[in-house]
C-alpha positions as CSV (number, residue, x, y, z in Angstrom):
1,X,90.1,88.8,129.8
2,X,90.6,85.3,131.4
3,X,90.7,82.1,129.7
4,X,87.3,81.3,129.8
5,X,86.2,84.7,128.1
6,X,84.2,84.0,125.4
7,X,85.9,87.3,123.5
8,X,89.1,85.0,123.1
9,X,86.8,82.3,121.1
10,X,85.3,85.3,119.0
11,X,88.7,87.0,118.3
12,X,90.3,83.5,117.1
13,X,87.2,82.5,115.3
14,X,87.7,86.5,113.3
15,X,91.0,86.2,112.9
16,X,90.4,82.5,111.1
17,X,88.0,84.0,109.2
18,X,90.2,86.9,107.6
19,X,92.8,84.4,106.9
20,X,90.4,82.1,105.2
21,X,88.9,85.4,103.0
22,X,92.7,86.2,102.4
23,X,93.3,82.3,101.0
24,X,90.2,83.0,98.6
25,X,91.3,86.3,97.5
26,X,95.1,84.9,96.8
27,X,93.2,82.2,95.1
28,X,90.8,84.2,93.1
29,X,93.6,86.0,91.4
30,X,95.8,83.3,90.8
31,X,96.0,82.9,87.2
32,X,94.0,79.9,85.1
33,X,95.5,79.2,82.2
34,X,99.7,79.4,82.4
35,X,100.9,77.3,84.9
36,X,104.7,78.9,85.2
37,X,106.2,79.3,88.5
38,X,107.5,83.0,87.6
39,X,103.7,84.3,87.6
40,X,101.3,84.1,90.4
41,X,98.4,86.6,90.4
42,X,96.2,88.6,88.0
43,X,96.3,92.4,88.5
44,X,92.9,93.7,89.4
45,X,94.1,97.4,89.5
46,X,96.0,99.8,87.7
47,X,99.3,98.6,86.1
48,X,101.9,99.9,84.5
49,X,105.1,98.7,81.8
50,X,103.8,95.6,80.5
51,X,104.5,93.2,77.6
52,X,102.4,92.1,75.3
53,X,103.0,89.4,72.7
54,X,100.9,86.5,71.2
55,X,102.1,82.9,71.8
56,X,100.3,80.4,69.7
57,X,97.0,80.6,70.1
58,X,96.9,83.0,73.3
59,X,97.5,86.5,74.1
60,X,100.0,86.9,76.9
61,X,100.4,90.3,79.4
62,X,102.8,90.1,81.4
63,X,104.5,92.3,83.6
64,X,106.0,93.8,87.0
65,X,104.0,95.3,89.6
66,X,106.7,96.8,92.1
67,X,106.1,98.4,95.4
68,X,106.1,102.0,95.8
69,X,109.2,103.9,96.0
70,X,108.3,105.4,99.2
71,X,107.4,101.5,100.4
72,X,110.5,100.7,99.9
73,X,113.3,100.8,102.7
74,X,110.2,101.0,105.4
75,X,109.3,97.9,107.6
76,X,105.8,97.2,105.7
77,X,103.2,94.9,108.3
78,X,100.5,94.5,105.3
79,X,100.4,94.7,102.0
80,X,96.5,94.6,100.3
81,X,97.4,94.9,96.8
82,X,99.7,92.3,94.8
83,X,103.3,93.1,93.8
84,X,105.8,91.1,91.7
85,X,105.6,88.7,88.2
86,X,102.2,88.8,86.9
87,X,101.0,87.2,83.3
88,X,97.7,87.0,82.2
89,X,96.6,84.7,78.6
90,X,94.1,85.0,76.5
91,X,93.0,82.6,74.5
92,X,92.4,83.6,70.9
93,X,90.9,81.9,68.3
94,X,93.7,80.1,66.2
95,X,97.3,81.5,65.7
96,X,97.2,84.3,62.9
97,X,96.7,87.4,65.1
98,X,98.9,90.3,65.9
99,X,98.6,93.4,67.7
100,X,98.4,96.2,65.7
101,X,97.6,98.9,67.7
102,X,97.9,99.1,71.6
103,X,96.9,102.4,73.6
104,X,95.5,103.8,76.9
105,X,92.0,104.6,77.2
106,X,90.7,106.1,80.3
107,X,93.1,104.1,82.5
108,X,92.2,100.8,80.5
109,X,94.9,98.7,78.0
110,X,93.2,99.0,74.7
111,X,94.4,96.4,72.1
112,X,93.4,96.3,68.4
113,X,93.9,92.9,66.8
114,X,94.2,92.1,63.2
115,X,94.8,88.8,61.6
116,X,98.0,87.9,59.5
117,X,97.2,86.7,55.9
């Protein structure tokens, strides 16, 4: 390919793109409500050991999504789903709930919620 190939303009202009789709999917996960610096993306898969509390007026998830074991220790080029500090909230309405109940169902986090009196 020489300089004037139009291949080279197609392949930068694809590569921009991806990064660009990348950006938006970084940006589509990031979360909405909490604004901490420890937290930066929603998990949209499977994840496991999580906390769950309610703060105020909000449930709060939160968690660590590590790498593989057999990831780790290997020179990794790309990496599709996120890993590290996640949180997601909630809001709820008003302050007097409390989970009572939380379990796996099918692969999904079920929480039952009951109100203090």
């Amino acid at each position: 390919m020489t300089a004037a190939d139009p291949r080279n303009w197609m392949w930068a202009e694809a590569c921009a793109m991806i990064e660009r789709a990348e950006q938006l999917h970084r940006q589509f996960f990031r979360p909405g409500l909490a604004r901490t610096p420890a937290a930066n993306w929603e998990p949209p898969v499977d994840v496991f050991d999580i906390e769950i509390s309610i703060e105020r007026d909000a449930l709060l998830i939160a968690g660590v999504q590590r790498l593989p074991t057999v990831a780790r220790g290997t020179v990794i080029h790309r990496v599709e789903i996120p890993h590290g500090r996640f949180e997601r909230r909630i809001r709820l309405p008003g302050p007097q709930w409390e989970v009572s109940r939380s379990t796996l169902v099918n692969g999904c986090l079920l929480l039952s919620l009951t109100q203090r009196r």
